[in-house]
N, C-alpha and C positions, 0 to 999 in steps of 0.2 A: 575768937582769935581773928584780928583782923588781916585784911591783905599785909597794909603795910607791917604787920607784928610777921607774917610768915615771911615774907619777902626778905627780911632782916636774917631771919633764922636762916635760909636759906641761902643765901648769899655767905653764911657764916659758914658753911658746910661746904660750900664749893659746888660749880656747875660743871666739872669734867663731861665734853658733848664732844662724839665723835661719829662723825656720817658720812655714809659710805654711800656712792652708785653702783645699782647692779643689773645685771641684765637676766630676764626670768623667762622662762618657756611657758606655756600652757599649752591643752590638747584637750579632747569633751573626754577622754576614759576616765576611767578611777584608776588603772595602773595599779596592779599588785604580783608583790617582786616572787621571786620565784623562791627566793632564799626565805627563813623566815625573819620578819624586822626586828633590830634592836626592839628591847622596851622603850615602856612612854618615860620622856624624863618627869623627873618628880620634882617639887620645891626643894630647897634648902630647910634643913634645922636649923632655925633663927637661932645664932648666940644671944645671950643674955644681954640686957641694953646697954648702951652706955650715954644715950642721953634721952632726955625724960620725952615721953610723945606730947605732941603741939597738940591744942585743943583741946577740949572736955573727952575725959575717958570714964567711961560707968561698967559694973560687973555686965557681963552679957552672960553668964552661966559657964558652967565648965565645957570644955569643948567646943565650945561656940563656933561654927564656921557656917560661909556665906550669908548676906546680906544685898536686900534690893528697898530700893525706897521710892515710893509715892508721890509725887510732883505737885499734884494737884491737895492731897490732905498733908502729905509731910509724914508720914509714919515710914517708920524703917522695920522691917522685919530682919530678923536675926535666927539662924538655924540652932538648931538645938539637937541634940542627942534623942531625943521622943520628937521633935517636931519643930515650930519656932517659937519666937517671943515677937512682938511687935512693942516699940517703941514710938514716941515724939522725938522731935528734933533735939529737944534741952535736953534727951537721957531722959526720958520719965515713963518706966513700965506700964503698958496698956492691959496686955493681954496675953496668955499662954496659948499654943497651940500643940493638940499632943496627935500624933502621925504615929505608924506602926513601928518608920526608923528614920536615919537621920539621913538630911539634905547634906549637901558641901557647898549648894549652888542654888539661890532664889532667883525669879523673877516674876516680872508682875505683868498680869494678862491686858490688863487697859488705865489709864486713868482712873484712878478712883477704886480700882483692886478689879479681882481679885488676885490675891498673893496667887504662886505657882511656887508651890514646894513639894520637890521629891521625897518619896521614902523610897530610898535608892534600897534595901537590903530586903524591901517587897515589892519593889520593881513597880510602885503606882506615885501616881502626882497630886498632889493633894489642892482644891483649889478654896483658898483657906479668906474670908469674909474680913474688913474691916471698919472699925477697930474694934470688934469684937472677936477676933479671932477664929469664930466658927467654918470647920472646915464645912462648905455646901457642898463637896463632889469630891469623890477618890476613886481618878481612874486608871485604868491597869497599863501597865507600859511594856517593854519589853526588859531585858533584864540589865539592871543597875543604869535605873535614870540618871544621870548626873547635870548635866548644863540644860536648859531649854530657853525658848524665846515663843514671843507673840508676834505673828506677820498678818493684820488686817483681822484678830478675828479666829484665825488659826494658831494654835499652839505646835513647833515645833521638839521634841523631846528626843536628845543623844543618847541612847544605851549602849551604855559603853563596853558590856561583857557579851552581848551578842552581834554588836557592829551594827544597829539599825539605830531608823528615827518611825518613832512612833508619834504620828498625825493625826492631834484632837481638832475636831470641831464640834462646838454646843456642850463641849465637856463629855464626849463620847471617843474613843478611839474609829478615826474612819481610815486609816491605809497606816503601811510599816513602808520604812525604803531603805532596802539594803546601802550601806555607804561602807567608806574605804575602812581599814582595823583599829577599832575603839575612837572612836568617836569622844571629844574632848568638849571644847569651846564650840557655842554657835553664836551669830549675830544674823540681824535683818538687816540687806541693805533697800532698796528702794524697790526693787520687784524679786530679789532670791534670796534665800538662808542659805544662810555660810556655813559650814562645814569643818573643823580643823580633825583629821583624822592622826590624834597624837601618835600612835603606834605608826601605822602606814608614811606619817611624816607626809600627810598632803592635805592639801584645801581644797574641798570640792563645791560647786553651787548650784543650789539647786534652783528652779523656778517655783514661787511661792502659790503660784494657780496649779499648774500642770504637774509637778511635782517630779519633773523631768532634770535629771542631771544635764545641766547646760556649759559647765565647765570642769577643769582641773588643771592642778599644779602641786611640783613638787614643793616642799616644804625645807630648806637647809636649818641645821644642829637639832633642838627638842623642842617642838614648838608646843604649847596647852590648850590659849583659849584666843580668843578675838573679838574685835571691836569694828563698829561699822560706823562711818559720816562720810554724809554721802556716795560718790562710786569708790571709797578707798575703805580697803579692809585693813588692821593692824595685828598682828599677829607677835603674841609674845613668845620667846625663845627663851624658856623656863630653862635648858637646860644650858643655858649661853650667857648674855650681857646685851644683848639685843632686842628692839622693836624692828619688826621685821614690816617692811609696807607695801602691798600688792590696788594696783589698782584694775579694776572691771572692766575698762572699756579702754580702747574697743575691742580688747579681750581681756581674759585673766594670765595678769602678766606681775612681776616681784619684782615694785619701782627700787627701795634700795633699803638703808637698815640706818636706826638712832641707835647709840650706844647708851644704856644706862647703867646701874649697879647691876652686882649678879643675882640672879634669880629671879627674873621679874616671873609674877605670874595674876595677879587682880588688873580687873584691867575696865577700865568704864570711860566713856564720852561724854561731855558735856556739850553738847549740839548748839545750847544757845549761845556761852563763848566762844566756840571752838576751841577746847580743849580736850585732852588726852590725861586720865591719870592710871597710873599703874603703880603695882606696889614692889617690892624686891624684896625677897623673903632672907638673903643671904647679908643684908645687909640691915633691916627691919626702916627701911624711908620706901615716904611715897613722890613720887615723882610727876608733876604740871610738866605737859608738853601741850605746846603751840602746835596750832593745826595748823602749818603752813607749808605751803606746794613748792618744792615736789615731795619735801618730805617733813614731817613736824621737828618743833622746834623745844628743846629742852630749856625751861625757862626757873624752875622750881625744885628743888627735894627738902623734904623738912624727915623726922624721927618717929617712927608709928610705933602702935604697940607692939608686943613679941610677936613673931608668926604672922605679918600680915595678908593672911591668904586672902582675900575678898576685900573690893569695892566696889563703892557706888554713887555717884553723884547727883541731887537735885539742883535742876536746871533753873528750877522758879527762885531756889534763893541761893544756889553754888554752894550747897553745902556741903562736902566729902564726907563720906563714912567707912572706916576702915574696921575689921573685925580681925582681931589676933587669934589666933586657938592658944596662947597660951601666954595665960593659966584661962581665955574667955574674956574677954573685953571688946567693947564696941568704944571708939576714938571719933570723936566729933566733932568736926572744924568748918564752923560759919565762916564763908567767905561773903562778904557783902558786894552785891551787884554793882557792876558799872567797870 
């Protein structure tokens, strides 16, 4: 699918873009309220489509959720019910991977692998080889891993039913760090992991050496997961129509908010264009946003598959990969550079 083929499609569908300034507090605590917090919002039940998804779409197995993809070989890994699948770019099955239970949320430890997939329902991370799939290490996490990230080397991991992040280095558990109630979304920015504590409705960040809480801030409506280029984090408002934008310096502070469809919740960066895509589960598009200051710029939405919980984009050739849970489909849309 090329540019000019989505850009059509897109324009066809309309770019309603509404942005707002906002003024945001921060403070170093984690703040936890006295009352007990609303719940974390959840996605939407995608209705059934109503126009066909743009791009190559291949079975991804039943259930299928989260996806992270490899820059340097091009393999996409795809979560599974026992574990993942890894894929090539054109859709073409490499490899099974089978874990004790199933991910919602991959990512990849360096260039070149390896994959980081939770078995969130035994509370270990599986660090899984490619393209041959073989998991080399299955280490123990705290309970119900869901989101993690790589900062230089170290793997950060959210457990989300005990509120901490459990701290791999060499493929070994070395420290836990208490954070604010359920822990959702994490990102690396350039010296801290982010934090989105969905329940507690706050962002907290840590320092990637010291492992010291160095900020916080509250979070407004239901916010999930987050995205990081350079000192700006983007924070999607699952239970709202909102990208929400906090910038680091020279504190953590909430620059202001995109409007997009409802339910956003996949959420991935393209560093080498500067783009933003995220997906909207209430509506089943995904949505190209411009990374431009003070706050991105909605330039894009085209028709994904049903349920688009999870994205991810390669930077080497801009190619987006969306993962529906239903009925299981991976949606594959070459954007060609420049």
């Amino acid at each position: 699918m090329t540019r000019r083929r989505l850009a059509a499609v897109g324009l066809a569908l309309g770019l309603a873009v509404a942005v707002s300034a906002c003024a945001g507090g921060s403070g170093t605590g984690g703040g936890t309220a006295t009352s007990e917090p609303p719940r974390a919002a959840e996605p939407a039940n995608s209705p059934a489509l109503t126009l066909p998804p743009v791009g190559k779409v291949v079975p991804a197995g039943p259930a299928a959720q989260g996806v992270a993809i490899d820059p340097t070989t091009g393999i996409i890994a795809v979560g599974q019910v026992a574990g993942a699948d890894l894929f090539d770019e054109s859709g073409n099955h490499l490899s099974s991977v089978t874990l004790p239970s199933a991910p919602r949320h991959l990512s990849l430890a360096a260039p070149g692998g390896p994959f980081l997939v939770p078995a969130e329902a035994s509370s270990e991370v599986g660090f899984v080889d490619e393209p041959s799939g073989t998991v080399s290490a299955l280490v123990p996490t705290g309970r119900m891993p869901h989101d993690l990230v790589d900062s230089g080397g170290t793997v950060f991991v959210g457990n989300e039913h005990d509120s901490t992040i459990t701290v791999i280095r060499q493929q070994r558990p070395v420290a836990t760090i208490p954070v604010a109630q359920q822990p959702g979304g994490l990102a690396v920015t350039r010296t801290d992991v982010a934090v989105v504590a969905v329940r507690a409705r706050r962002l907290q960040l840590f320092d990637a050496t010291s492992l010291r809480l160095v900020a916080s801030a509250a979070i407004p409506g239901g916010p999930s997961h987050v995205a990081a280029y350079g000192t700006d984090l983007y924070v999607v408002d699952t239970g709202g129509t909102h990208v929400l934008v906090y910038d680091t310096v020279p504190r953590l502070h909430l620059v202001g908010s995109v409007s997009v469809p409802k339910s956003p919740l996949g959420v991935a960066v393209d560093p080498t264009r500067g783009r933003l895509w995220i997906t909207c589960t209430a509506a089943n598009r995904l949505v190209e946003l411009e990374l431009t200051q003070p706050l991105p710029r909605v330039i894009g939405q085209w028709p994904t598959v049903r349920q688009p919980d999870t994205v991810a984009v390669d930077p080497r050739t801009d190619t987006v990969v969306v993962v529906g849970a239903l009925p299981g489909l991976l949606e594959i849309i070459h954007e060609p550079g420049g």
